[in-house]
OpenMM code with the backbone's topology and positions (N, CA, C; nanometers):
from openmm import Vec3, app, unit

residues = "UNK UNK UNK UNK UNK UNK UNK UNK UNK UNK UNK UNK UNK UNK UNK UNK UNK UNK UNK UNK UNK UNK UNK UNK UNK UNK UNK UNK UNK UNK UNK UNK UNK UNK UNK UNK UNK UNK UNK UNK UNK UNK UNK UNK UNK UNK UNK UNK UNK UNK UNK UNK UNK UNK UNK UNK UNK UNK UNK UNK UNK UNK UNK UNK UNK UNK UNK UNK UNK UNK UNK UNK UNK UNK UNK UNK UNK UNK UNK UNK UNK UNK UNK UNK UNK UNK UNK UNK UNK UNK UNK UNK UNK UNK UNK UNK UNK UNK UNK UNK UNK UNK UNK UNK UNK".split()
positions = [
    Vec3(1.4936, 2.8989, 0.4340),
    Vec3(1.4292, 2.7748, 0.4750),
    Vec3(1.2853, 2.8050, 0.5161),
    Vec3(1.1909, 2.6931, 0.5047),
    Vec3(1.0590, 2.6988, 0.4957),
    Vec3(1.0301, 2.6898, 0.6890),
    Vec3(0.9392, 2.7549, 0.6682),
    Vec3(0.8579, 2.7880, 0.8267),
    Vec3(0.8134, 2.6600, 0.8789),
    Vec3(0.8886, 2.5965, 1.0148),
    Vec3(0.8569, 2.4644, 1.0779),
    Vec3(0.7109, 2.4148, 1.0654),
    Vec3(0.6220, 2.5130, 1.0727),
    Vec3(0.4950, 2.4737, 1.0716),
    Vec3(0.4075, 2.4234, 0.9296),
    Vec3(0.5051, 2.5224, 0.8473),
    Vec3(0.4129, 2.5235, 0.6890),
    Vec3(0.4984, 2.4299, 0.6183),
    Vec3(0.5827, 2.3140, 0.7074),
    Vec3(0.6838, 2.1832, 0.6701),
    Vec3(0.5624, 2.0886, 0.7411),
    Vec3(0.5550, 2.0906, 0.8726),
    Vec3(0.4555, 2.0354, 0.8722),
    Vec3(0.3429, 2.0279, 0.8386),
    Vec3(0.2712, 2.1292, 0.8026),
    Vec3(0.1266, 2.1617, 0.7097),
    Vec3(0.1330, 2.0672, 0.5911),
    Vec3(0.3048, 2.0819, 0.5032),
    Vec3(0.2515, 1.9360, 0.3738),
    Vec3(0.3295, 1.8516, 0.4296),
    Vec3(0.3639, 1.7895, 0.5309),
    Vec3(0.3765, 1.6538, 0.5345),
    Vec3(0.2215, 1.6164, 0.5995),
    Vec3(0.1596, 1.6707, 0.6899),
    Vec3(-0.0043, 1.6498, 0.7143),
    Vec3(-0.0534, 1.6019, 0.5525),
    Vec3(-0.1076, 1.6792, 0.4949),
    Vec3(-0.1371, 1.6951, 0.3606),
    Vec3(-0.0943, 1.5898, 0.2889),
    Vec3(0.0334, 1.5640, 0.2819),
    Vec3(0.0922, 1.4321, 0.1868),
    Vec3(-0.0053, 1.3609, 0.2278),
    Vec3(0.0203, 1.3061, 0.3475),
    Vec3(0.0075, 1.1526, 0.4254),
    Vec3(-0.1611, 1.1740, 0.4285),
    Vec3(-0.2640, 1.2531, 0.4582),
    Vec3(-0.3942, 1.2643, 0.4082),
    Vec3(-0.4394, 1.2504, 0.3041),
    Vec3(-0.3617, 1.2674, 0.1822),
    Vec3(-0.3700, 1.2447, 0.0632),
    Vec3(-0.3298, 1.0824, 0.0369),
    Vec3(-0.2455, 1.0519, 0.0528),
    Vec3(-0.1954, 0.9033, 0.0585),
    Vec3(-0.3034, 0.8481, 0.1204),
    Vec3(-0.3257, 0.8439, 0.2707),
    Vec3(-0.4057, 0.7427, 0.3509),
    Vec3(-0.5518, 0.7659, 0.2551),
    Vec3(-0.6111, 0.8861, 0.2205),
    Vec3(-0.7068, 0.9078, 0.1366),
    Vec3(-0.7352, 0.8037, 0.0069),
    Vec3(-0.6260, 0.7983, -0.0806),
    Vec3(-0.5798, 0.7393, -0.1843),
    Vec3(-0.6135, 0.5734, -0.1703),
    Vec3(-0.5533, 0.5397, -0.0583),
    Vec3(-0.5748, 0.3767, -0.0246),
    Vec3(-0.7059, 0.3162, 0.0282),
    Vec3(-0.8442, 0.4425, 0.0732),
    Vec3(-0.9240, 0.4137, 0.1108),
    Vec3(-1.0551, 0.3319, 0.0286),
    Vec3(-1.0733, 0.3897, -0.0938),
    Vec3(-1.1635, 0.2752, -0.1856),
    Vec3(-1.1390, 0.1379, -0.2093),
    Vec3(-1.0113, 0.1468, -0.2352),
    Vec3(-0.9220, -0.0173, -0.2750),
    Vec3(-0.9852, -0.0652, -0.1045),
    Vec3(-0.9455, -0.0475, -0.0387),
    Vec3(-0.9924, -0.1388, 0.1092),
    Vec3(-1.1355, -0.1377, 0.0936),
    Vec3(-1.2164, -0.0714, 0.0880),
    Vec3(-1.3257, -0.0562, 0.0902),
    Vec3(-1.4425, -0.1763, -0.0045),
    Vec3(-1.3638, -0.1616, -0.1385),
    Vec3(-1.4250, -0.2563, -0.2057),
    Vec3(-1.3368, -0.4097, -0.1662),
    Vec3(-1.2404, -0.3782, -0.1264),
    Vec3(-1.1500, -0.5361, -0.0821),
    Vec3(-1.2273, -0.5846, 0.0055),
    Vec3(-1.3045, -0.5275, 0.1101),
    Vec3(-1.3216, -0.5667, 0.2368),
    Vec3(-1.5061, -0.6022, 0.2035),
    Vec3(-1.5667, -0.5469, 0.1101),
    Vec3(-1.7372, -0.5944, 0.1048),
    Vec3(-1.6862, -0.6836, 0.0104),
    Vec3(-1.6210, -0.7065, -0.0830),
    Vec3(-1.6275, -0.8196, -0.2073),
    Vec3(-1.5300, -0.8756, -0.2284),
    Vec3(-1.5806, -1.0422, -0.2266),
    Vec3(-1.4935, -1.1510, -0.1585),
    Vec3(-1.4042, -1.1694, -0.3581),
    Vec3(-1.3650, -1.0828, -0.4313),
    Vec3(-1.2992, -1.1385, -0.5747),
    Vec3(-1.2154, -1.1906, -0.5826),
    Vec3(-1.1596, -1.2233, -0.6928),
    Vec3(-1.0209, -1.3180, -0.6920),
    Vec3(-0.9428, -1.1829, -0.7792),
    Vec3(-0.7822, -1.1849, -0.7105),
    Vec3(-0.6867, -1.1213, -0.7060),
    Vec3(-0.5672, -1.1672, -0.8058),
    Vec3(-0.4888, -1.1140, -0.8229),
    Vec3(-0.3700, -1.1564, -0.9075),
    Vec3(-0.2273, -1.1564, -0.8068),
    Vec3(-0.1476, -1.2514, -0.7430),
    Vec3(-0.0612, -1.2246, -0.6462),
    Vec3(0.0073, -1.1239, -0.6333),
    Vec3(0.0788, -1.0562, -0.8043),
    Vec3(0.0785, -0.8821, -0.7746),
    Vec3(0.0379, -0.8168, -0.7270),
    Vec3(-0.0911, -0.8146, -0.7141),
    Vec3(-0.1892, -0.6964, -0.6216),
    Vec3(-0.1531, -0.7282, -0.5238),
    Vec3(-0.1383, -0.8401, -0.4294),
    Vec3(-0.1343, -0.8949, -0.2760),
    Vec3(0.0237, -0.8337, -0.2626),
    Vec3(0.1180, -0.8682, -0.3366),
    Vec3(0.3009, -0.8218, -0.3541),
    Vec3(0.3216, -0.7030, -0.3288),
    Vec3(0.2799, -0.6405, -0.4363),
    Vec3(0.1970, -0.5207, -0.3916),
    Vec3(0.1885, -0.4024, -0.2711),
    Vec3(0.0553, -0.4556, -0.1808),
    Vec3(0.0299, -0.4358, -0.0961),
    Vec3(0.1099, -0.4664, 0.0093),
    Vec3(0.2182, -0.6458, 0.0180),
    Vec3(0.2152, -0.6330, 0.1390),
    Vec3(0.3514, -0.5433, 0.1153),
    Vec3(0.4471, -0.5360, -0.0122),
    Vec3(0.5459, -0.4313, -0.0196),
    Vec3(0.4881, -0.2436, 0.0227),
    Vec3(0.3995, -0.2530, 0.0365),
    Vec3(0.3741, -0.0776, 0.0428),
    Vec3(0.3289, -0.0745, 0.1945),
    Vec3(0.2566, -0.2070, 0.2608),
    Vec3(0.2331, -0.2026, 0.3801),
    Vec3(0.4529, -0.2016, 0.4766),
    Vec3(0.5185, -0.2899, 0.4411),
    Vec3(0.6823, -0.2586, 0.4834),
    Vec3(0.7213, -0.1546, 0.4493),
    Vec3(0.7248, -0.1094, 0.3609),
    Vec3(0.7612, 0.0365, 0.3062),
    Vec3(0.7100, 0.1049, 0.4379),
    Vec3(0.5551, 0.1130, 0.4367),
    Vec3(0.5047, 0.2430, 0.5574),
    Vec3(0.5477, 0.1936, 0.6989),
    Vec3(0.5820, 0.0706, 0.7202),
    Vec3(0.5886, 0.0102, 0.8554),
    Vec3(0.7644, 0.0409, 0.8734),
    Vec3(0.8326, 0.0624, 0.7959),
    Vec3(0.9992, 0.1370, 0.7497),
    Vec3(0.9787, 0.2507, 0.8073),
    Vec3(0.8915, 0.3783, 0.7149),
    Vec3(0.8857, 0.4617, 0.7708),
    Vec3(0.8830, 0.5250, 0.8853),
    Vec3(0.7749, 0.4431, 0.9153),
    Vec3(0.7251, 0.4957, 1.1061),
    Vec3(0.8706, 0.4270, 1.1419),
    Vec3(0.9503, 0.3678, 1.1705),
    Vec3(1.0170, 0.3546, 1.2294),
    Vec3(1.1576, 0.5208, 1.1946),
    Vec3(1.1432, 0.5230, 1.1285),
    Vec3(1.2351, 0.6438, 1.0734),
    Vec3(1.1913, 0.7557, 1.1128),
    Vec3(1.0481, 0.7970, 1.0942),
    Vec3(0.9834, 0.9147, 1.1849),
    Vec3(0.9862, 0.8646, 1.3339),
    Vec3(0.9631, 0.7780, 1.3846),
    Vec3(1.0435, 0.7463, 1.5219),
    Vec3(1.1649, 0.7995, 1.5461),
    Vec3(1.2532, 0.7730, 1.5054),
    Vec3(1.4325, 0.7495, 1.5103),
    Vec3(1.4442, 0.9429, 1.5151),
    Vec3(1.3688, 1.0120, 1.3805),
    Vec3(1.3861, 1.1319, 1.3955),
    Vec3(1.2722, 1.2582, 1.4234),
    Vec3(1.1731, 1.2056, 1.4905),
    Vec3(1.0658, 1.2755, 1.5726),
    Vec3(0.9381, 1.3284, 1.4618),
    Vec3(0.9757, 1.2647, 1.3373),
    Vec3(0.8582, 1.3483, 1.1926),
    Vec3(0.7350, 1.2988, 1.1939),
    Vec3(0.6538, 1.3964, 1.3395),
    Vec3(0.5049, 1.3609, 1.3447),
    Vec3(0.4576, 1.3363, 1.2103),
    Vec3(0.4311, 1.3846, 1.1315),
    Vec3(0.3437, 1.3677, 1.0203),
    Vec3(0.3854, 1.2489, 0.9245),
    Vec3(0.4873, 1.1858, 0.9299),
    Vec3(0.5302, 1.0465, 0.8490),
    Vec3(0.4634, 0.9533, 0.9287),
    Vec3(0.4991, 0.9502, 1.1062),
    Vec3(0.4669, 0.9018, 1.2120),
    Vec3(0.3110, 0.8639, 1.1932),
    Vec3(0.2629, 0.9424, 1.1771),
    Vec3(0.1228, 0.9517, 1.2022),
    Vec3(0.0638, 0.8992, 1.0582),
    Vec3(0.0700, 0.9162, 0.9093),
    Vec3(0.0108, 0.8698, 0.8014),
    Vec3(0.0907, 0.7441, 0.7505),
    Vec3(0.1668, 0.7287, 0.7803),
    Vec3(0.2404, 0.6033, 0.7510),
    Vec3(0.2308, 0.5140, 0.8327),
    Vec3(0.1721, 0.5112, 0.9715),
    Vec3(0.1224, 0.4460, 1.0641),
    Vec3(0.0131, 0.4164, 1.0010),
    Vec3(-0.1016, 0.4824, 0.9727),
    Vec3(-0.1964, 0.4697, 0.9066),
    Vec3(-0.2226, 0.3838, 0.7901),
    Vec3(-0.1274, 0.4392, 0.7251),
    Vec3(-0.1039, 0.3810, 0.5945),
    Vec3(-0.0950, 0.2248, 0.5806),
    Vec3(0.0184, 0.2026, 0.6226),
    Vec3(0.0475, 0.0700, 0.6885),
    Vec3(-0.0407, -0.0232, 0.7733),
    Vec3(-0.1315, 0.0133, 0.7891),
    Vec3(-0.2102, -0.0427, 0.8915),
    Vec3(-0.2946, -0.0834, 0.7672),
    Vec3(-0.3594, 0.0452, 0.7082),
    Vec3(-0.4300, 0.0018, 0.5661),
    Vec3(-0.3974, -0.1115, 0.4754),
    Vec3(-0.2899, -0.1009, 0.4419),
    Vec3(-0.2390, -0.1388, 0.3439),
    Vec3(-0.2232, -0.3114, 0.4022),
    Vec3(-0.1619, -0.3319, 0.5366),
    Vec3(-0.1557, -0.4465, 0.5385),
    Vec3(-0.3204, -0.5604, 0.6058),
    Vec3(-0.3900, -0.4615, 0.6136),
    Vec3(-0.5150, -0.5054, 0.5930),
    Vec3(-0.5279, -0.5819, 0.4947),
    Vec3(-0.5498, -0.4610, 0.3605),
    Vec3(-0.5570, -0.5098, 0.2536),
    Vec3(-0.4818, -0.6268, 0.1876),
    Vec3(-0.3552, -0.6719, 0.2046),
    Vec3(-0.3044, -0.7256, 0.1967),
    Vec3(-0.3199, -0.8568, 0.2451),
    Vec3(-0.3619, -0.8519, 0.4027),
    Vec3(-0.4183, -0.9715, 0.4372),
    Vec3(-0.5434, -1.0319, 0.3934),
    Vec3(-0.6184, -0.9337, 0.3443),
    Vec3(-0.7378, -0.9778, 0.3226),
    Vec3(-0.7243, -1.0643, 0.1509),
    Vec3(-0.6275, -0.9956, 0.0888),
    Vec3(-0.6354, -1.0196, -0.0662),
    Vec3(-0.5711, -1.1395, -0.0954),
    Vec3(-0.4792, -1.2059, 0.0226),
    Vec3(-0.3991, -1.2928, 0.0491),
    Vec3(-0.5147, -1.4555, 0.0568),
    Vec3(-0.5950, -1.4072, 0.0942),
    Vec3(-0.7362, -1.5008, 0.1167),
    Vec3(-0.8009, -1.5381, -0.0288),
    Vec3(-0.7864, -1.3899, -0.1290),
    Vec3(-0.8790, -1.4097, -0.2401),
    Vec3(-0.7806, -1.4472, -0.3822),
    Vec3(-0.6524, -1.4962, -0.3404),
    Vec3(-0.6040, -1.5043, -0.4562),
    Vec3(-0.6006, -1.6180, -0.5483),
    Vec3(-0.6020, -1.5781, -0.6688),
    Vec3(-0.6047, -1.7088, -0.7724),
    Vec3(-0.5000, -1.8489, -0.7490),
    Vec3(-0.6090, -1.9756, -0.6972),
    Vec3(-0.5106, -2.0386, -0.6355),
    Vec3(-0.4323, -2.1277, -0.8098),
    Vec3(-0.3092, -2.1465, -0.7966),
    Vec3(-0.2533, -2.2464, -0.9214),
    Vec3(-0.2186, -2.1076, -1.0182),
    Vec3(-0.1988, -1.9930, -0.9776),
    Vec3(-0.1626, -1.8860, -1.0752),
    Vec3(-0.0005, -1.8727, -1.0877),
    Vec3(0.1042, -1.8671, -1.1916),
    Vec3(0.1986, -1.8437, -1.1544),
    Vec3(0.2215, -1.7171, -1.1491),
    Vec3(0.3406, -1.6808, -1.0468),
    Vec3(0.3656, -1.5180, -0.9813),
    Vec3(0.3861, -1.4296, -1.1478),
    Vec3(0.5353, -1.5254, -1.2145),
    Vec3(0.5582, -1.4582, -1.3303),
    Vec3(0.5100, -1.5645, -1.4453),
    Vec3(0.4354, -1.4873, -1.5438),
    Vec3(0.3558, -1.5873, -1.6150),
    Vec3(0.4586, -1.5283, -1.7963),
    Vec3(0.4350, -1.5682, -1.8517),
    Vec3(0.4919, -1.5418, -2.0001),
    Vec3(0.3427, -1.4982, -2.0967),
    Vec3(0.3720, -1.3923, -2.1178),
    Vec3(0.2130, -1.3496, -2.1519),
    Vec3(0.1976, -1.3541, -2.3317),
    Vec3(0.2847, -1.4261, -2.3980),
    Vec3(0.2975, -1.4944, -2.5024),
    Vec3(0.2265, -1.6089, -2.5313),
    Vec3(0.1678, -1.5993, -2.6319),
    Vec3(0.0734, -1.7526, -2.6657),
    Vec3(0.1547, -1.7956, -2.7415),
    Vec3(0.1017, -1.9600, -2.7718),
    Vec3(0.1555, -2.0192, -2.9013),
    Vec3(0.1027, -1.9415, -3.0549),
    Vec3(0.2270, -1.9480, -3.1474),
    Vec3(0.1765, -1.8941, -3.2567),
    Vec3(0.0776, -1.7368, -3.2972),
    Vec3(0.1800, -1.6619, -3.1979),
    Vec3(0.1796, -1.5189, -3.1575),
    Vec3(0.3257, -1.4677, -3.1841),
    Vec3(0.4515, -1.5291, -3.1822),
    Vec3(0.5163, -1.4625, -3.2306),
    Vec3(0.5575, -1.3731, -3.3208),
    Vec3(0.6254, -1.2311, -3.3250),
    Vec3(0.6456, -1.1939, -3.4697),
    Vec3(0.7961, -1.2535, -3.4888),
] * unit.nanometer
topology = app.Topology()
chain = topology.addChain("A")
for resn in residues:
    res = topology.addResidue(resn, chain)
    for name in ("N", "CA", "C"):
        topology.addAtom(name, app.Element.getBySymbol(name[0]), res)
């Protein structure tokens, strides 16, 4: 079995990499007001519960490093989420049929 510390060394690492990962998407979400597709917002606010799951699970079993980037994460994510929730295409349907007329084969 792997050395307690060098377990925590890549769960650090994951979750820096992750919270890393989500930082441009906010970045450009948050200076430019665009219009969104409700997937993207679905999305987000599914990955913001997902991380807000987690921390509760690194709670329950003491895993600073889930604790700590999935806190993060989640915080990100449902930013984003709120914010994209503002810019979305209003009259869009969620599931659309991406078939035209007289496109069939």
């Amino acid at each position: 079995m792997a050395d307690p510390a060098t377990i925590t060394m890549v769960g650090l690492t994951a979750g820096a990499l992750c919270a890393v990962s989500t930082t441009p998407e906010l970045i450009v979400t948050l200076r430019r007001a665009e219009p969104v597709s409700r997937w993207i917002v679905l999305r987000n606010v599914a990955l913001a519960t997902g991380n807000a799951l987690w921390v509760l699970y690194a709670l329950a079993g003491g895993h600073l490093p889930i604790l700590i980037f999935c806190g993060i994460n989640a915080l990100m994510t449902g930013v984003l989420a709120a914010r994209q929730m503002r810019l979305v295409v209003p009259h869009t349907p969620l599931l659309s049929n991406p078939k035209k007329e007289g496109t069939e084969i």
